[in-house]
C-alpha positions in Angstrom: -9.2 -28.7 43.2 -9.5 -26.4 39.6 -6.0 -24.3 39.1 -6.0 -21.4 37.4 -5.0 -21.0 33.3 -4.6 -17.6 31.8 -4.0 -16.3 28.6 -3.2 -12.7 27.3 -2.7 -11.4 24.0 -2.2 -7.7 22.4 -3.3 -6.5 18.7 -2.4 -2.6 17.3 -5.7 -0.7 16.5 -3.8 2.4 15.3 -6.4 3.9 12.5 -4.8 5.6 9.3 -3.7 9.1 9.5 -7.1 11.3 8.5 -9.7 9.7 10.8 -11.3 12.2 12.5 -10.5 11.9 16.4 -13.4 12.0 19.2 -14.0 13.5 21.8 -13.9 17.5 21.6 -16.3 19.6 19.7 -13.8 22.1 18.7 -11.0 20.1 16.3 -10.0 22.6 13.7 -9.6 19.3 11.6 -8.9 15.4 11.0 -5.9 13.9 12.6 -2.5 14.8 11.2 -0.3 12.3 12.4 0.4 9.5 14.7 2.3 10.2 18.2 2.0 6.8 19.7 0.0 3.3 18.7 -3.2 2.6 19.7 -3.3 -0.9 20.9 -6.4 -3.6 22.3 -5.2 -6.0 25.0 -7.0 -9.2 26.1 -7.0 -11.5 29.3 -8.6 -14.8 29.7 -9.0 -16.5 33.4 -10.2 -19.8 33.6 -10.9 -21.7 37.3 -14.1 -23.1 38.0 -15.6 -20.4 35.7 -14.2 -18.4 32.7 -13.8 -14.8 32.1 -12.3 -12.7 29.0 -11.8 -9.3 28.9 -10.5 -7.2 26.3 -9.5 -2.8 27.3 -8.7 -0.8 24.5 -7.3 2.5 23.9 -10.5 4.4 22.2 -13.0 6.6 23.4 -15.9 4.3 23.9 -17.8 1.9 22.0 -21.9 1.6 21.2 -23.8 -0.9 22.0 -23.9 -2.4 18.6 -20.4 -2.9 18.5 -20.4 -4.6 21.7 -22.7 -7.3 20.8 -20.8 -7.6 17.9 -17.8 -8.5 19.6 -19.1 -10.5 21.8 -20.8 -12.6 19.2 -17.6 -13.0 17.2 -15.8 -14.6 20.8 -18.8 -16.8 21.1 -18.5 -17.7 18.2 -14.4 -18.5 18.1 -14.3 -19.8 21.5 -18.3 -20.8 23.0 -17.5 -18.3 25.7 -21.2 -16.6 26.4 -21.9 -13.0 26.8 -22.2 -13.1 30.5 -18.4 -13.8 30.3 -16.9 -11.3 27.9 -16.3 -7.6 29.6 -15.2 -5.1 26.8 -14.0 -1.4 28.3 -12.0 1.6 26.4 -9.7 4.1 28.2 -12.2 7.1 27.0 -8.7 8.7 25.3 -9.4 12.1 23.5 -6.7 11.4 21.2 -8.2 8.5 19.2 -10.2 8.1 16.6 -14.4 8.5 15.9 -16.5 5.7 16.3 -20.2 5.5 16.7 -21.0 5.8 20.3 -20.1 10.0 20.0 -21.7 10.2 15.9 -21.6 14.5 17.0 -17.7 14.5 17.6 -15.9 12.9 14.7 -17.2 11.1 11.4 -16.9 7.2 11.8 -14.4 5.9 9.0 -16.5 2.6 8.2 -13.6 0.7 6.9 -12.0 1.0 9.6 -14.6 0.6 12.0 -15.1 -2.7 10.2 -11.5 -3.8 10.7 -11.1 -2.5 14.5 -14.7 -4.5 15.7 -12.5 -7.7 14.3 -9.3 -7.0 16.0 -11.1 -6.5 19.4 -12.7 -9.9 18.5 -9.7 -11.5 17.7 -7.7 -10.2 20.5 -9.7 -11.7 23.0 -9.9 -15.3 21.0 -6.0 -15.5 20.6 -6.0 -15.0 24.7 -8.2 -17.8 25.0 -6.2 -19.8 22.9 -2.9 -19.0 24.7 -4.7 -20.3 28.2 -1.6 -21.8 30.3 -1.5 -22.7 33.6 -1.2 -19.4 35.7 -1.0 -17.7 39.2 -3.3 -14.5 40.0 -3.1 -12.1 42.6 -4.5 -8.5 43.6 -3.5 -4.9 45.8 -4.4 -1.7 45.7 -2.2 1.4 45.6 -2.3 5.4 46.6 -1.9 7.1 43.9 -4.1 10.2 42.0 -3.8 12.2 38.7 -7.2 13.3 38.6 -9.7 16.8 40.0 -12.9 16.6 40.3 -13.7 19.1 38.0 -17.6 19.5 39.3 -16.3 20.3 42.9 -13.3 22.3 42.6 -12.3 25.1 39.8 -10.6 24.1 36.5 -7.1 25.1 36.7 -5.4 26.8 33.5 -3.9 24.2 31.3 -0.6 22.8 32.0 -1.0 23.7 35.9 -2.2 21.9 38.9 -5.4 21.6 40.8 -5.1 23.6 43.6 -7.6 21.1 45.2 -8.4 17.4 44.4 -12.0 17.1 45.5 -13.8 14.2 45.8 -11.6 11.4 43.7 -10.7 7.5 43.8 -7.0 8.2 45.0 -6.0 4.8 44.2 -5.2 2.0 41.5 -6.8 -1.4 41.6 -4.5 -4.1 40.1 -4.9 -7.3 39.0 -1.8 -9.8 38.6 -1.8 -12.1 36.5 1.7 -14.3 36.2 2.9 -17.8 34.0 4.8 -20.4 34.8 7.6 -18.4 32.5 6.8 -15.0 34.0 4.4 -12.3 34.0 1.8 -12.3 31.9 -0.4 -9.4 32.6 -1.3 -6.6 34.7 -5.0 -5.4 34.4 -5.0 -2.0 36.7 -7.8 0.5 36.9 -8.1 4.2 37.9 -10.5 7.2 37.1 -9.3 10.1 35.2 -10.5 11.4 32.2 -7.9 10.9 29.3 -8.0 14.7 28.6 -4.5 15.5 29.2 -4.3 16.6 25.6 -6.9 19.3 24.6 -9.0 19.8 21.6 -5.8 21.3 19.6 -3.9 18.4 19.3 -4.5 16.6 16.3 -2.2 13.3 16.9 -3.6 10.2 17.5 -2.9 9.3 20.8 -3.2 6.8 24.0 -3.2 10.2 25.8 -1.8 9.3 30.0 -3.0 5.4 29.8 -0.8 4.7 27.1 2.6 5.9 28.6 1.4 3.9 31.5 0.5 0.9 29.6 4.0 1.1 27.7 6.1 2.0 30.5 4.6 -1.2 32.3 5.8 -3.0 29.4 9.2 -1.5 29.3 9.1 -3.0 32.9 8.3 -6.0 32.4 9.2 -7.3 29.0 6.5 -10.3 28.4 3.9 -8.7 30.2 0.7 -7.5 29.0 -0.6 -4.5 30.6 -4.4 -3.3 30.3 -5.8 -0.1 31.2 -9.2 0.4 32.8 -11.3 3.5 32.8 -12.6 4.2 36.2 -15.6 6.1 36.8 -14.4 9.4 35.6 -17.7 11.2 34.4 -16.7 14.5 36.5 -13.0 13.5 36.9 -9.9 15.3 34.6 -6.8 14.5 34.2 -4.8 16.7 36.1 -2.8 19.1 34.9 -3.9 19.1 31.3 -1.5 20.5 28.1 1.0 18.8 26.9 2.8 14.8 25.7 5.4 15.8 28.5 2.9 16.1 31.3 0.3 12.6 30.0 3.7 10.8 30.1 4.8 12.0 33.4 0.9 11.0 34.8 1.3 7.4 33.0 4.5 7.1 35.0 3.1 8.0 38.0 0.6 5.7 38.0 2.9 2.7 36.6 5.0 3.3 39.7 2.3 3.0 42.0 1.2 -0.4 39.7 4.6 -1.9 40.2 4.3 -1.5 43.7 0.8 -3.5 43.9 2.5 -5.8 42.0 5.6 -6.8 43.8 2.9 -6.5 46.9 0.4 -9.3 45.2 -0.1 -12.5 47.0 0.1 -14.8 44.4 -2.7 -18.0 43.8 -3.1 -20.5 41.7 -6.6 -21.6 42.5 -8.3 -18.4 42.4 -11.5 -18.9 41.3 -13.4 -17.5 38.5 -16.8 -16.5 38.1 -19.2 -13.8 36.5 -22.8 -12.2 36.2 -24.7 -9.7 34.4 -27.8 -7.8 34.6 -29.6 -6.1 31.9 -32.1 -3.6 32.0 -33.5 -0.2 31.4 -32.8 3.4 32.9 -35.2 5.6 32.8 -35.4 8.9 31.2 -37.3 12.5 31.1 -40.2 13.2 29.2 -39.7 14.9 26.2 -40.4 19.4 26.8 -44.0 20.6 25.6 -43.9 20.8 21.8 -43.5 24.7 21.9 -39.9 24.6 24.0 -39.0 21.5 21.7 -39.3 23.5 18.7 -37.2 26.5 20.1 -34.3 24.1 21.0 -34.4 23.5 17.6 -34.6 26.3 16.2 -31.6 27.7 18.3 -29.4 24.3 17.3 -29.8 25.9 13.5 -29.0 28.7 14.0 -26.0 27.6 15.7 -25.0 24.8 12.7 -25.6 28.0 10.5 -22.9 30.0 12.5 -20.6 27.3 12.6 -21.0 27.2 8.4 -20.2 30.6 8.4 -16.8 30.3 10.5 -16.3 27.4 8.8 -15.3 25.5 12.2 -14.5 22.0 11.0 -15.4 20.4 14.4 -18.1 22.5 15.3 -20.1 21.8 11.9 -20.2 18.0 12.7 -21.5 18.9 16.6 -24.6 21.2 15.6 -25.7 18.8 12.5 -25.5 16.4 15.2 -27.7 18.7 17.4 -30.0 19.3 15.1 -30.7 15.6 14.6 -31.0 15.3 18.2 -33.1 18.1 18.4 -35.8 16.9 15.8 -35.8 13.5 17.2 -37.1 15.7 20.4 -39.4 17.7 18.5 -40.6 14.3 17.2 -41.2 12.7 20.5 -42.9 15.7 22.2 -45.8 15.9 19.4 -46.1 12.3 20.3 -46.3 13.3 23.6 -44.1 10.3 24.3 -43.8 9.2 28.0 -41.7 6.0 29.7 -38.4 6.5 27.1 -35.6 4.6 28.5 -32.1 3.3 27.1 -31.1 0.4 27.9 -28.2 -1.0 30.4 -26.4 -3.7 31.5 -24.3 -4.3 34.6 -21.6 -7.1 34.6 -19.4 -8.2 37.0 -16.4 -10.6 37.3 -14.8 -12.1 40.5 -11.1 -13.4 40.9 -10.4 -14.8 44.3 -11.4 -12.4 46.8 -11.1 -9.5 44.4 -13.9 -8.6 42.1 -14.4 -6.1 38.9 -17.7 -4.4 38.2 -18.1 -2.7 34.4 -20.5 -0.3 33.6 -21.2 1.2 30.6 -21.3 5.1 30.3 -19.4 8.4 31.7 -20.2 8.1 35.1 -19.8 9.8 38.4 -16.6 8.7 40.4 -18.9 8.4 43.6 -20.2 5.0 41.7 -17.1 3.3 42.3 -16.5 4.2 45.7 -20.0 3.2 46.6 -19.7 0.3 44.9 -16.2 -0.9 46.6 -17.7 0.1 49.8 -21.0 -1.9 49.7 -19.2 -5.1 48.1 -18.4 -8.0 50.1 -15.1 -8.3 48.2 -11.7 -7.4 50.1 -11.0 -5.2 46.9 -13.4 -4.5 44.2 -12.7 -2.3 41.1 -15.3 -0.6 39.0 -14.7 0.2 35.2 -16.7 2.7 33.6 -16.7 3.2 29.4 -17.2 -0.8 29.6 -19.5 -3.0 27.1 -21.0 0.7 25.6 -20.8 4.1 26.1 -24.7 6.0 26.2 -24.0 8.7 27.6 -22.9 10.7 31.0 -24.6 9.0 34.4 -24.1 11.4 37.2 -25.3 10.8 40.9 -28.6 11.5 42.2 -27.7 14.3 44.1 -26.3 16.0 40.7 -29.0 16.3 38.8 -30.3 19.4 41.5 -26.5 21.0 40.7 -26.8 21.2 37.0 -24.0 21.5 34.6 -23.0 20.1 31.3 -22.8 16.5 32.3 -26.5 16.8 33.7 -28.0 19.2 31.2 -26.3 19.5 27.8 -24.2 16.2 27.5 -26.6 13.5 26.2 -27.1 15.5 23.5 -23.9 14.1 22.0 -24.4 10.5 22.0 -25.8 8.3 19.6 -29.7 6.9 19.8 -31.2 9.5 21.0 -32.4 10.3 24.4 -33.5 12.4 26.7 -31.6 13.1 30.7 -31.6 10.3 32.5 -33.9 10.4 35.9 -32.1 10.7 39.1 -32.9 7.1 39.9 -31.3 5.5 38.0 -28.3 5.9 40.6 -30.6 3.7 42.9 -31.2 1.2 40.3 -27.6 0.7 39.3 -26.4 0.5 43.0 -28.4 -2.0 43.3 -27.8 -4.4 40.2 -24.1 -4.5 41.1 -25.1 -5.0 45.1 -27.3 -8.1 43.9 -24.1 -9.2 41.7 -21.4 -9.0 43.5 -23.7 -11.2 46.1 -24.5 -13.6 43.8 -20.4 -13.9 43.0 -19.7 -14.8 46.8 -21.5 -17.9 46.3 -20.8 -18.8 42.6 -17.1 -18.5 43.1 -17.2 -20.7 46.6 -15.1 -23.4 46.1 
C-alpha cells in the first residue's frame, strides 16, 4: 500500500518599493512603501499520484506566465502540467503584472525574477518530499457580501446583509513526522479590504491569516486560496486594522478544521485537467465600435488633463481595447473565444477544483454540491486570470462584472456567452468523476 510524502516550501516575492500596484483604476500613484511581505508558498503530495501546487499573494497571473511556470517545474522535477495547480489571492495591494496590463505598468525585471521564484518554490517542495499524514474539514466562517445582491456599505462598516456567499473554509492538513507542515485553506472574498488609496504593498486579509497561522504553528506552512469571489467583497472594507481582524477570523475558524482533521497516511493522490475554449460575443456593428472608441479618447484625454496617474494607464488601456474591437467588427469577425482550462486535484476523499478567472461564488457551491467528494474546494484566480466569469443567469442583470469588466484584461476579448457556465459545470463534473476512479486504491 503507497503512503503518503509531502513537501512544502515558502519564498518572499515582495517587489521593490515603486512598482505600480494592481487592481484599482484610480491610484494617485506607484507604491510608496511596504506594510507587510508578499510571500509564494508550495505543497507537494505524492501517493499513488503526485500533485504540486504553489498560492501566491498577487493579483492574478496570465496565461503566459502560467505555462512558464509550469515548464520550469517540469523541467526541475518531470512533474507534468496536469499536475502543477498555480492560484494567487487576487490582493489589491500588490504589485502589476500582465494579466490586468490597464491597472498598473508591469516592472519586467521583476516580473522576470517573481515567474522564477514561483518556479522554484514549488521545486524546493518537491525536493523536501518526507513521509507525511494528510487530512481535511470544513469550517463556518464568513468575511465576505455579495456585493451584486445586497448594497455596498460605506467603508469601514458592515454589510447589513451577506447575500448569497460560501460561509465556510475548506482546509487541507498536511502534517510530518516532526510536526505540521502545512495548511492549504480556501475561502471567497475579494482581497479589497484596502481601497484604491492605499499605496503599501500589501497581502491585504489573506496575509494576516497566512501569518497568524504561522505564529500558530511555528514550522507550518500556510497557503491561501482564492475562492470564487467574482461578485464577493471583503467585508467591511477601510483600513490594516479591520484586513487583520478578517485574517484572524478566518485563522480561527482554520485552527479549528485543523485540530478537527482526521489524519491519513495513505491518502491518495491524483489529478486531471481539461482545456478548452469559452465562447464569446460577436464584435458590435462597425458604427457602435467606432463610438466606443471614440468615447474611450475622450476619456484618456480627460484623464491627461487631471493628470490622474491611475486613470491615464486605464483609458490608454481602453483605447487599445477599443481599436482591437473596431478591428474585429470591420472584419466582421464571428466564433472569438479565449481559451480555458479546468484542473482538479483529489486528496483522499477531499478534492480541489482550480479555475482560472474572477468568477461568480455560485461556481463553487455548484461545484461542491454536484461532486462526489465528501468535501470539495474550488479556487478561482488559479493557472491565469482572463477575466470576470459570472453565472448564466447574470448576464440578463448587467453590471460591471458582465458589461464593462473584460475590458481590463489582457488579450483582448469580447463578454463571454452565458454558456459558458454550462460548459465549465460540466468539465469539472466529468473531472471530479474521472478522480473517483483514478484515486481508487
Amino acid at each position: 500500500m503507497a503512503t503518503l510524502k509531502a513537501g512544502a516550501a515558502t519564498v518572499d516575492i515582495t517587489p521593490p518599493i515603486g512598482v505600480d500596484l494592481c487592481g484599482y483604476g484610480a491610484r494617485t500613484g506607484p507604491s510608496e512603501g511596504i506594510h507587510d511581505p508578499l510571500r509564494a508558498r508550495a505543497l507537494y503530495l505524492n501517493c499513488g499520484g503526485q500533485a504540486l501546487i504553489v498560492t501566491s499573494d498577487l493579483v492574478g497571473l496570465d496565461y503566459a506566465s502560467v505555462a512558464a511556470i509550469r515548464e520550469s517545474i517540469t523541467e526541475a522535477t518531470g512533474l507534468s502540467a496536469d499536475q502543477i495547480m498555480v492560484s494567487c489571492s487576487h490582493t489589491h495591494s500588490g504589485p502589476a503584472t500582465p494579466c490586468l496590463p490597464t491597472l498598473g505598468r508591469v516592472d519586467p525585471d521583476y516580473m522576470a525574477l517573481l515567474l522564477r521564484k514561483l518556479a522554484s518554490v514549488g521545486q524546493m517542495a518537491v525536493e523536501q518530499a518526507a513521509p507525511a499524514w494528510a487530512g481535511h474539514n470544513r469550517e463556518p466562517v464568513s468575511v465576505g457580501f455579495n456585493r451584486r445582491e445586497k448594497p455596498w456599505p460605506k467603508m469601514g462598516e458592515c454589510a447589513a446583509e451577506k447575500g448569497t456567499v460560501a460561509a465556510a473554509v475548506d482546509t487541507l492538513t498536511v502534517n510530518s513526522a516532526d510536526g505540521p507542515l502545512a495548511r492549504l485553506f480556501v475561502h471567497a472574498a475579494h482581497a479589497v479590504t484596502l481601497g484604491s488609496d492605499n499605496l503599501l504593498i500589501s497581502a491585504d486579509w489573506p496575509g494576516y491569516a497566512q501569518r497568524f497561522l504561522e505564529s500558530l504553528e511555528p514550522g507550518a506552512i500556510a497557503m491561501f486560496g482564492q475562492g470564487c469571489c467574482g461578485n464577493i467583497n471583503s467585508d467591511p472594507r477601510g483600513t490594516f486594522e479591520i484586513a487583520q481582524s478578517q485574517g484572524r477570523t478566518v485563522a480561527g475558524a482554520v485552527m479549528k478544521a485543523v485540530e478537527l482533521s482526521h489524519m491519513r497516511n495513505d491518502t491518495q493522490v491524483a489529478t486531471a485537467r481539461e482545456q478548452f475554449t469559452l465562447p464569446c460575443a460577436d464584435p458590435p456593428p462597425v458604427e457602435e465600435a467606432r463610438t466606443i472608441l471614440e468615447q474611450v479618447q475622450e476619456q484618456l484625454q480627460d484623464a491627461r488633463e487631471q493628470d490622474n496617474y491611475g486613470m491615464i494607464m486605464m483609458y490608454e488601456g481602453m483605447v487599445q481595447w477599443a481599436r482591437w474591437l473596431l478591428e474585429m467588427a470591420q472584419k466582421q469577425a464571428t466564433g472569438l473565444a479565449i481559451d480555458y482550462e479546468v484542473q482538479a486535484i483529489r486528496v483522499g476523499d477531499w478534492a480541489l477544483v482550480g479555475l482560472p478567472g474572477e468568477l461568480f461564488v455560485e461556481y463553487a457551491l455548484n461545484i461542491d454540491a454536484r461532486s462526489p467528494f465528501q468535501e470539495t474546494a474550488v479556487m478561482a484566480y488559479t493557472n491565469g486570470v482572463p477575466g470576470y466569469i459570472p453565472t448564466a443567469d447574470a448576464f440578463a442583470e448587467g453590471g460591471y462584472e458582465v458589461e464593462g469588466a473584460y475590458r481590463f484584461y489582457c488579450g483582448g476579448y469580447t463578454m463571454l456567452k452565458p454558456e459558458c457556465e454550462a460548459l465549465i459545470l460540466d468539465a469539472a463534473g466529468r473531472l471530479l468523476a474521472r478522480l473517483t476512479q483514478e484515486g481508487t486504491r
